[in-house]
C-alpha positions in Angstrom: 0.0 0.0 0.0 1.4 3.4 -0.8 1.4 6.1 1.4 -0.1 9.8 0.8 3.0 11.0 -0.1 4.0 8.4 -3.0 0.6 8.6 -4.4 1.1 12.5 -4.5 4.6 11.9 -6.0 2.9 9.6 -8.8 0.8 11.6 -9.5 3.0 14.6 -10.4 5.5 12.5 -12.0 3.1 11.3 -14.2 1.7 14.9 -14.8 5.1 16.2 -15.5 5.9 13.0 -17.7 2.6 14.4 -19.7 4.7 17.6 -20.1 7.8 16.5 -20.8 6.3 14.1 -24.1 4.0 17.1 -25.1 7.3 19.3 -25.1 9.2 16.7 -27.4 6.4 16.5 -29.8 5.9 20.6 -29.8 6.9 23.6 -28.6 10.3 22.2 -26.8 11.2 19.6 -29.9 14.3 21.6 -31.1 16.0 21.5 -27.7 15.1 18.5 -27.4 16.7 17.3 -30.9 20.3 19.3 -29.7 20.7 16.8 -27.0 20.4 13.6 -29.1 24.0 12.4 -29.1 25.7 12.6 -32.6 26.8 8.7 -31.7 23.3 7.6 -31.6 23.1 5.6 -34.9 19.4 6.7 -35.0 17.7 9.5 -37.1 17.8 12.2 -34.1 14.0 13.4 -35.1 12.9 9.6 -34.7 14.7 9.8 -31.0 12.7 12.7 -30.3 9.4 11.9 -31.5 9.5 8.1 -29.4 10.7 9.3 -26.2 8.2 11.6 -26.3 5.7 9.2 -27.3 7.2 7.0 -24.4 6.6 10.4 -22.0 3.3 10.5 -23.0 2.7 6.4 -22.1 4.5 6.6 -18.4 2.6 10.0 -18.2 -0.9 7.9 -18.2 0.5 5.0 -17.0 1.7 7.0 -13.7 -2.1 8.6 -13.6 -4.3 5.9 -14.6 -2.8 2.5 -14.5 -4.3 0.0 -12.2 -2.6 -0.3 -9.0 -1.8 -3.8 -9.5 0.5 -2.1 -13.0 1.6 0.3 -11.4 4.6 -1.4 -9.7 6.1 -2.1 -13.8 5.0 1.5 -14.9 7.4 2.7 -12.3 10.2 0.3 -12.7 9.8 0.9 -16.5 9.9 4.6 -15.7 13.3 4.2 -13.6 14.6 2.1 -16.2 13.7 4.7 -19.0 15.9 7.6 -16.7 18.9 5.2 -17.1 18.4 5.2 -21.1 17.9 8.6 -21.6 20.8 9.2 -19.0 24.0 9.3 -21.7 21.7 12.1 -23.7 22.4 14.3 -20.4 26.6 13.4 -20.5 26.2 14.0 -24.0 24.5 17.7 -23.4 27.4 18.4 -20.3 30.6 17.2 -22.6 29.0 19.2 -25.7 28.3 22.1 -23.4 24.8 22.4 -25.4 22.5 24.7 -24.0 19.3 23.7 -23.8 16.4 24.2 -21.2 18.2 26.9 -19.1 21.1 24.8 -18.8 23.7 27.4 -20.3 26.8 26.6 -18.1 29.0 23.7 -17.6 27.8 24.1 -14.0 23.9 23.9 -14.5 24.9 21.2 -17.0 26.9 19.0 -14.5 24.3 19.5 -11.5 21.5 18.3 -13.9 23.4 14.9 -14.3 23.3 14.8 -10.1 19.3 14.7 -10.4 18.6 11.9 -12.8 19.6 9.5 -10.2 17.1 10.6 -8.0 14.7 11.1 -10.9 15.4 7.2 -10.8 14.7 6.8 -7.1 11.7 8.9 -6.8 9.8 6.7 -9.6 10.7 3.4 -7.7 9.7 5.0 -4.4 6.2 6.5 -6.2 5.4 2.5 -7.4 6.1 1.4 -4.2 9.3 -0.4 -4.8 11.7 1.3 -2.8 10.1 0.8 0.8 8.0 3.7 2.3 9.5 4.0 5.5 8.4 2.9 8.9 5.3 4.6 10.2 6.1 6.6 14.2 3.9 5.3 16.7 2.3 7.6 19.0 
């Protein structure tokens, strides 16, 4: 059973998931397209256009999945922060600005919060443990 707090965490993860897929397929897709690594052996637009597709999926997944899917939407979720991970490297070493991120130094401390972009979805699905209630 979740607690209040990981059901309130879900629930804005998957609204900000809805963002982040609407960006790639709109008003945020050139940005997005910078940060495709040049190594990728994959047409960079094609990159774009599926993780935001993706986005959208874990978005409604997060909001509207069953509980008894919501476990895999959320280890899928933390999975997909790993992949996506070397896109982030790639935007620090090419010093590509994108999203605000115009230093080295906002660059680098973005790369410190997709590990706990990977925590927070496995402690929203409720597989990282919740923490022992206090007793009165």
């Amino acid at each position: 059973m979740l607690s209040f707090s990981q059901h309130l965490l879900r629930l804005l993860m998957g609204s900000f998931m809805l963002l982040a897929g609407t960006a790639h397929l709109s008003y945020a897709r050139q940005s997005f397209l910078a940060q495709v690594p040049v190594w990728l052996p994959l047409d960079p637009d094609l990159v774009v256009v599926a993780s935001g597709l993706v986005e959208l999926g874990f978005g409604l997944g997060l909001l509207f999945a069953p509980q008894s899917s919501r476990r895999a939407v959320a280890l899928a979720l933390a999975l997909f922060y790993v992949l996506i991970f070397p896109g982030n490297i790639n935007q620090y070493l090419q010093g590509i600005d994108a999203f605000g991120l115009d230093t080295d130094a906002k660059r680098f401390v973005r790369l410190l919060f997709q590990p706990l972009l990977v925590l927070a979805a496995l402690w929203a699905g409720g597989i990282l443990p919740r923490g022992k209630k206090l007793e009165p």
